[in-house]
C-alpha positions in Angstrom: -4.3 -16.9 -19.6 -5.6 -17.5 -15.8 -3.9 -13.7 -15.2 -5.6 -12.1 -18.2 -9.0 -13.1 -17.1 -9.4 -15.6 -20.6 -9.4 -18.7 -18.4 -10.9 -19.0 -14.7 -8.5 -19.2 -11.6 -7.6 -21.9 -10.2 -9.3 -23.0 -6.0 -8.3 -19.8 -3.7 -5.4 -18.9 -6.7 -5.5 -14.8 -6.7 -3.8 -12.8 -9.4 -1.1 -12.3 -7.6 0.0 -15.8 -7.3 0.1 -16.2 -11.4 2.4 -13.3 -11.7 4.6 -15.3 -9.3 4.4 -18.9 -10.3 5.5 -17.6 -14.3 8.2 -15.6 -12.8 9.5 -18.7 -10.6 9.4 -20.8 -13.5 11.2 -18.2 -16.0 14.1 -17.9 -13.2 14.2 -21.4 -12.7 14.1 -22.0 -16.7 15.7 -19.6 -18.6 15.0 -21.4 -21.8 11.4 -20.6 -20.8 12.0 -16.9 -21.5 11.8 -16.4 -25.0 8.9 -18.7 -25.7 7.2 -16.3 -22.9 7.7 -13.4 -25.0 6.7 -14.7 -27.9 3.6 -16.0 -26.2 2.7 -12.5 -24.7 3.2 -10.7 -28.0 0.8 -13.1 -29.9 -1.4 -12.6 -26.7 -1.0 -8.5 -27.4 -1.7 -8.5 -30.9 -5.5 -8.5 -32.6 -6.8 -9.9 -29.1 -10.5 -10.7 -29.4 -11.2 -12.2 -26.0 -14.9 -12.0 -24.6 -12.6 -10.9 -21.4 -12.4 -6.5 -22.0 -9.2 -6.4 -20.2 -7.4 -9.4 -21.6 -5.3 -7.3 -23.5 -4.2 -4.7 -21.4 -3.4 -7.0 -18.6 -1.3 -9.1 -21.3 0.4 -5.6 -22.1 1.0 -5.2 -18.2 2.1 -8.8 -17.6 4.9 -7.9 -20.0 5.5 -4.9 -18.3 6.2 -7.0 -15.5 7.9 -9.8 -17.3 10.4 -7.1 -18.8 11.8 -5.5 -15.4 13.2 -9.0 -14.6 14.6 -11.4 -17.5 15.9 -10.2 -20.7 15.3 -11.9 -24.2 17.9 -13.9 -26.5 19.9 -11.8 -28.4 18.4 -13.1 -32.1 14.4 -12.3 -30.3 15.7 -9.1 -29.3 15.5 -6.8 -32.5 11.7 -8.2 -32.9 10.6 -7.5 -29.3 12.1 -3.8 -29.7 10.2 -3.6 -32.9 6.8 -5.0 -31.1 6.9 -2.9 -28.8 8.2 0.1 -29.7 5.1 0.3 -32.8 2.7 0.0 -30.6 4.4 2.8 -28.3 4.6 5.1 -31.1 0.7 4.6 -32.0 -1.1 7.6 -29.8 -4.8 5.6 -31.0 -3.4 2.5 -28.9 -4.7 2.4 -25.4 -2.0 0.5 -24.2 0.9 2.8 -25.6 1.8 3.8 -22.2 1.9 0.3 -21.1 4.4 -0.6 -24.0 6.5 2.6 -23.5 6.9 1.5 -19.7 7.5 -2.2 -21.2 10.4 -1.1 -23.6 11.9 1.0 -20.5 11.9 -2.0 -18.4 13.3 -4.0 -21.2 16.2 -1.5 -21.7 16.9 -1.2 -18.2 17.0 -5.2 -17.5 19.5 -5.3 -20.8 21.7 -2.4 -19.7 21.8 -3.2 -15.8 20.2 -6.9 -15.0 16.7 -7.6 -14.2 15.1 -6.8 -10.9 15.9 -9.6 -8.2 12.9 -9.7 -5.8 9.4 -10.4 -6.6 7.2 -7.7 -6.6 5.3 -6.9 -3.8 1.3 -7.9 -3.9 0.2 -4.3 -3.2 2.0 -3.4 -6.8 0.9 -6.6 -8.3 -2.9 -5.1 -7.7 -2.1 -1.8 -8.1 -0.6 -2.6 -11.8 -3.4 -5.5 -12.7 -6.7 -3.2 -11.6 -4.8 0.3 -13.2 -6.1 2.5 -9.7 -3.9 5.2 -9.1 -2.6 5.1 -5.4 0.3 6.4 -3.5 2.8 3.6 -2.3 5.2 4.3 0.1 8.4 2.2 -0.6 11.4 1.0 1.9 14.1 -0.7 -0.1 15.8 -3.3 2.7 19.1 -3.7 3.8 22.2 -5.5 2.6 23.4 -4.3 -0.8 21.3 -3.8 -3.7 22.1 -2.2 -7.5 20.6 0.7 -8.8 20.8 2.5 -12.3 22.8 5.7 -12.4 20.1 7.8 -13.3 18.5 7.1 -10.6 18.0 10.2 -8.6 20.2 10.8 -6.0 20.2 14.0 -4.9 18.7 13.8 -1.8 21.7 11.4 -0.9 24.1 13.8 -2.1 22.4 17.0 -0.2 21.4 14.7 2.9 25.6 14.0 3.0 25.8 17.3 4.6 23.5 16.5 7.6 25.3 15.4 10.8 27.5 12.5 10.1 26.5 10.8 13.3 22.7 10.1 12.1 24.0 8.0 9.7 23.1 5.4 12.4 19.3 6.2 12.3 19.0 5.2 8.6 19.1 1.4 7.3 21.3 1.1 4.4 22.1 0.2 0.1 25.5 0.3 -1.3 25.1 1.3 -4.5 26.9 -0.3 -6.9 29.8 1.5 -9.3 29.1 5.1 -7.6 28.9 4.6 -4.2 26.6 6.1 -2.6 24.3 5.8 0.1 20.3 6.1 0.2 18.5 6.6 3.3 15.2 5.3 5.0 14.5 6.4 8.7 14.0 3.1 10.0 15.0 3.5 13.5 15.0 7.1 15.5 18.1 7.7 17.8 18.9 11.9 16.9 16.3 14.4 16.3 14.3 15.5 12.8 16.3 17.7 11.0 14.0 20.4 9.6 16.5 22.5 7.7 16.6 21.0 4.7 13.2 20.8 2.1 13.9 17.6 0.4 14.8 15.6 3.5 11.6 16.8 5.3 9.5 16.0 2.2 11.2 12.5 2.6 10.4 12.3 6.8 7.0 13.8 6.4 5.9 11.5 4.1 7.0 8.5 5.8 5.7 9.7 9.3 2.0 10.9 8.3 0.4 7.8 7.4 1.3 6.1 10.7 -0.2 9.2 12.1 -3.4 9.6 10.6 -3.7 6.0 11.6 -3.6 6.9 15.1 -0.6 4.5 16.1 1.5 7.9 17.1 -1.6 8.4 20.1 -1.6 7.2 23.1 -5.7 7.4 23.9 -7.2 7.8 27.1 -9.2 4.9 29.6 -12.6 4.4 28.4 -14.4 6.5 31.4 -11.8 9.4 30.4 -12.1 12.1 27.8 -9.3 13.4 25.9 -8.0 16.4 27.3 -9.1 19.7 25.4 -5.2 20.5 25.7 -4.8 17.4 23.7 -7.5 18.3 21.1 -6.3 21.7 20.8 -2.9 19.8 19.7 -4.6 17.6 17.4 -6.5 20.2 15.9 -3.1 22.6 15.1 -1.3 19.3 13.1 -4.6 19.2 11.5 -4.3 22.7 10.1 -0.6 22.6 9.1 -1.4 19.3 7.5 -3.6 21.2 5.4 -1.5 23.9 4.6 0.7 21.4 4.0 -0.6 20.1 1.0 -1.1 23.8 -0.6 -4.8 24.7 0.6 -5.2 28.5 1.1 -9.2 27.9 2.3 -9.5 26.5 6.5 -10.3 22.4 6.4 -14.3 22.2 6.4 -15.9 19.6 8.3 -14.8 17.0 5.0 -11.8 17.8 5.4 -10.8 17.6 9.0 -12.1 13.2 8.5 -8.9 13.0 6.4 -6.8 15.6 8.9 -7.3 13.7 12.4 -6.1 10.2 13.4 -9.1 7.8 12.8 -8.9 6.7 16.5 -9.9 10.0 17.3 -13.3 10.8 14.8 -15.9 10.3 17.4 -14.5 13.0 19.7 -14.2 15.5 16.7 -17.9 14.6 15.9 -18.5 15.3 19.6 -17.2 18.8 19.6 -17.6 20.1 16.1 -18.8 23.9 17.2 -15.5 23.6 19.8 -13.2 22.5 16.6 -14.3 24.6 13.9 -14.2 27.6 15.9 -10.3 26.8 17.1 -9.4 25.5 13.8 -10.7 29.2 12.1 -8.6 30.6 15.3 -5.5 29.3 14.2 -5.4 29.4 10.5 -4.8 33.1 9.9 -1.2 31.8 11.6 -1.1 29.4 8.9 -1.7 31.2 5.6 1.8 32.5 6.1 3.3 29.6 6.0 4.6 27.2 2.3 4.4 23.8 2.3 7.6 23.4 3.3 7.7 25.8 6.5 4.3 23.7 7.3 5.7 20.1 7.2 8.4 21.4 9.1 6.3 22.5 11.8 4.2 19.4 11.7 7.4 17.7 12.2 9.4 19.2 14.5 7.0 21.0 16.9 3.9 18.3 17.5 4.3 15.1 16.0 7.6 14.1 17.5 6.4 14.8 20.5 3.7 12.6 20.5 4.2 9.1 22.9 5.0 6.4 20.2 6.6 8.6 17.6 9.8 7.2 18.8 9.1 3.7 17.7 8.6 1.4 15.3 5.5 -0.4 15.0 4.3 -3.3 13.7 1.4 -5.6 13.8 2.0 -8.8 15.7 0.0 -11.5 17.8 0.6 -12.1 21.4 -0.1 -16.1 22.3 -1.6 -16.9 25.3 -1.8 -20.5 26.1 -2.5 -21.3 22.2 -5.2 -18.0 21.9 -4.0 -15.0 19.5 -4.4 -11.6 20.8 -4.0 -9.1 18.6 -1.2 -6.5 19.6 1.3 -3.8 18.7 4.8 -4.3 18.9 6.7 -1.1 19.3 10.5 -0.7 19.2 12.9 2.3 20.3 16.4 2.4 21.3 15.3 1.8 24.7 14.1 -1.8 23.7 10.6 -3.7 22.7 7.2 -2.5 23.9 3.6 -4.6 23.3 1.1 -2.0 23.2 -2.5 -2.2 23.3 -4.2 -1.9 20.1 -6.6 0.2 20.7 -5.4 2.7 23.1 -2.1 2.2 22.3 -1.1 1.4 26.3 1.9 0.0 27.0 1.5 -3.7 28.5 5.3 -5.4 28.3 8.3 -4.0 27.7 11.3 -6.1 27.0 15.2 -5.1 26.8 16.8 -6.1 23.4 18.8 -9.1 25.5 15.4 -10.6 25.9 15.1 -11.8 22.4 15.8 -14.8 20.3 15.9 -15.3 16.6 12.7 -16.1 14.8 12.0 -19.7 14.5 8.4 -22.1 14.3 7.7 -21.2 11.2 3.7 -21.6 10.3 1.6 -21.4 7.7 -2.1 -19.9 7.9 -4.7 -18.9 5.2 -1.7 -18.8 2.6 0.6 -16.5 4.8 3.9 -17.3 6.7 4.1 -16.4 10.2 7.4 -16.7 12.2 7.2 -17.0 16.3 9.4 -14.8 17.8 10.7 -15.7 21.1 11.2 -12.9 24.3 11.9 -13.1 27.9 14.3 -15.2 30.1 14.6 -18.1 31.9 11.8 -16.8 34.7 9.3 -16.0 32.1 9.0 -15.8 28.2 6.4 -14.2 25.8 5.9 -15.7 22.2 4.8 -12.9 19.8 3.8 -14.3 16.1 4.7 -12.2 13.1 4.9 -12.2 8.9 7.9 -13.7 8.0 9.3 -10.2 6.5 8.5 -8.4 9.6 10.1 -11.3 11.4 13.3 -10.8 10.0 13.3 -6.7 10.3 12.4 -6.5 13.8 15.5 -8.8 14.3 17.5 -6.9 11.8 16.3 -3.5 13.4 17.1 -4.9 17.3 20.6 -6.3 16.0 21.1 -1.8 14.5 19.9 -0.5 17.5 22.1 -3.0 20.2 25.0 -1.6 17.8 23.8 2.0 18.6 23.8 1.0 22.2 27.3 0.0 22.2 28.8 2.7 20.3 27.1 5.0 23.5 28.2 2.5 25.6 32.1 2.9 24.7 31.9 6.8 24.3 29.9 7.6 27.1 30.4 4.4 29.8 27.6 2.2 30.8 23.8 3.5 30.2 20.3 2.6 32.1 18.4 0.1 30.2 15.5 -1.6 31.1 15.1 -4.7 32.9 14.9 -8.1 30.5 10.8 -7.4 31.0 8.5 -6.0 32.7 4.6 -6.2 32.6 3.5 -2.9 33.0 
């Protein structure tokens, strides 16, 4: 009820935290389950709450409900019926909702319900109906998938140069065994020969990009080079082109083209960029989608100073104060940049750290301390738990990277255990 807005939510409970706590409870209680459904379907049918979206956020609750726990068998035929009425009804509003609901409910009978909790970003994106673009990682270790699922970009991607499959964090999947790839660490070059894998890459890189954590910025009494802007300016364009636009960016454009760390100097030099940016795009205009992202890729982006890395948002302590950092890993080891200018301040080899521990709670989120240095000197960085657990997990890939090199090639230069730069 607290979920579908019919009863007020509890001291600092979000929406969030209901789909959790009935979820908990029906895994916990499976003798819950069927008194759940039966609860959300008299919830679904003839609601007259003063609340307007009582009933479609009861029709997406069981959206939810469905992709994890399935029914008894004798409530089964029922359910079905429910659901699939009001998903044959085009005057229904919510006969999307129970078309997805009936999928989910199929799925989780055929193949098992889903086994982690859904993320909050899809808990809000589900609850307030906004149309967004998510980009998913699935995690390690093994995980099951349906066979129609679409693998073909694991089945085309096979042919790629066997030894990348190091780059690329792994899922068994169950019964047909095969193997879908996320980039999460960066040892061999971007491919840029095949369309679906650079849709994939591109995809995954550009965010981080237009957020400006791939730039390294100048001091504060220097000005970005105009070599620099001209580079800046030529992603900007293919980045267009890149997303099917025959007509050069106008000056609305070019806000959603550049890294936001980089605005002001565009605003600076508007006459300078629009006149380059009209230089280069007859070179453009040639070019599909594809052939674009592919240049994006391969000829400017990855040569940018923290493309190399994986970043994540961490907080350095300092004598008990917080400072706000980057933490940056390669296959070279773990870098604390500035968050601003993106500056390198440590650097620390992959010896240098120790498994997450002090776990602590603030404002409702979990924090783990993660532990670098030696016995001279020793840094404590404070991260999510989740990200806790991948930068360990992504260290532990990379050290095996190192020794495979290590046995085929002899010993390699490393970095010392840290340095402060």
């Amino acid at each position: 009820m607290r979920y579908m807005g019919d009863l007020p939510l509890g001291l600092h409970q979000r929406e969030v935290e209901c789909v959790y706590t009935i979820l908990v409870i029906c895994h916990h209680h499976p003798g819950l389950r069927d008194e759940l459904y039966c609860q959300l379907m008299k919830q679904t049918t003839n609601n007259k709450s003063l609340h307007q979206e009582s009933s479609i956020r009861g029709w997406r609750l069981l959206a939810f409900v469905g992709a994890f726990f399935r029914c008894s068998d004798s409530l089964m035929p029922y359910l079905m019926k429910y659901l699939d009425t009001a998903a044959q009804d085009s005057r229904r509003v919510e006969q999307e909702t129970a078309q997805i609901c009936m999928a989910n409910l199929k799925q989780t009978f055929k193949y098992g319900g889903r086994r982690n909790v859904p993320s909050e970003d899809e808990v809000h994106y589900i609850t307030g109906e906004t149309e967004q673009t998510a980009h998913l990682f699935l995690a390690g270790r093994n995980k099951n998938l349906p066979p129609n699922f679409s693998f073909d970009c694991c089945r085309r991607h096979h042919k790629m140069h066997r030894s990348q499959d190091e780059d690329r964090g792994r899922s068994g999947v169950k019964g047909i065994f095969l193997v879908l790839h996320c980039r999460r660490s960066v040892e061999f070059p971007i491919e840029t020969g095949f369309e679906l894998y650079i849709d994939i890459i591109f995809h995954q890189i550009v965010p981080d990009y237009l957020e400006g954590y791939l730039l390294v910025l100048p001091s504060h009494h220097l000005k970005m080079s105009r070599e620099t802007q001209e580079e800046l300016l030529q992603i900007a364009s293919l980045l267009h082109r890149a997303n099917g636009n025959n007509n050069a960016p106008n000056e609305t454009d070019m806000l959603s083209l550049l890294p936001k760390t980089v605005l002001h100097t565009y605003k600076e030099n508007i006459e300078f960029c629009t006149a380059y940016i009209s230089k280069l795009w007859g070179d453009m205009i040639p070019l599909n989608t594809t052939e674009a992202k592919a240049q994006c890729l391969g000829e400017n982006i990855t040569k940018m100073a923290t493309f190399w890395f994986l970043l994540f948002g961490i907080k350095m302590l300092e004598d008990s104060i917080e400072e706000e950092s980057i933490l940056a890993i390669n296959k070279m080891g773990a870098n604390v940049l500035d968050i601003r200018s993106h500056e390198t301040l440590w650097r620390f080899s992959f010896s240098a750290v120790h498994a997450p521990c002090n776990g602590v709670e603030l404002q409702g989120t979990t924090y783990a301390d993660v532990v670098f240095g030696d016995e001279t000197i020793q840094k404590t960085i404070r991260l999510q738990v989740d990200h806790a657990h991948e930068v360990t997990r992504l260290i532990k890939q990379y050290e095996a990277i190192q020794m495979q090199s290590e046995t085929k090639h002899g010993s390699m230069d490393y970095p010392t255990v840290m340095i402060k730069i």
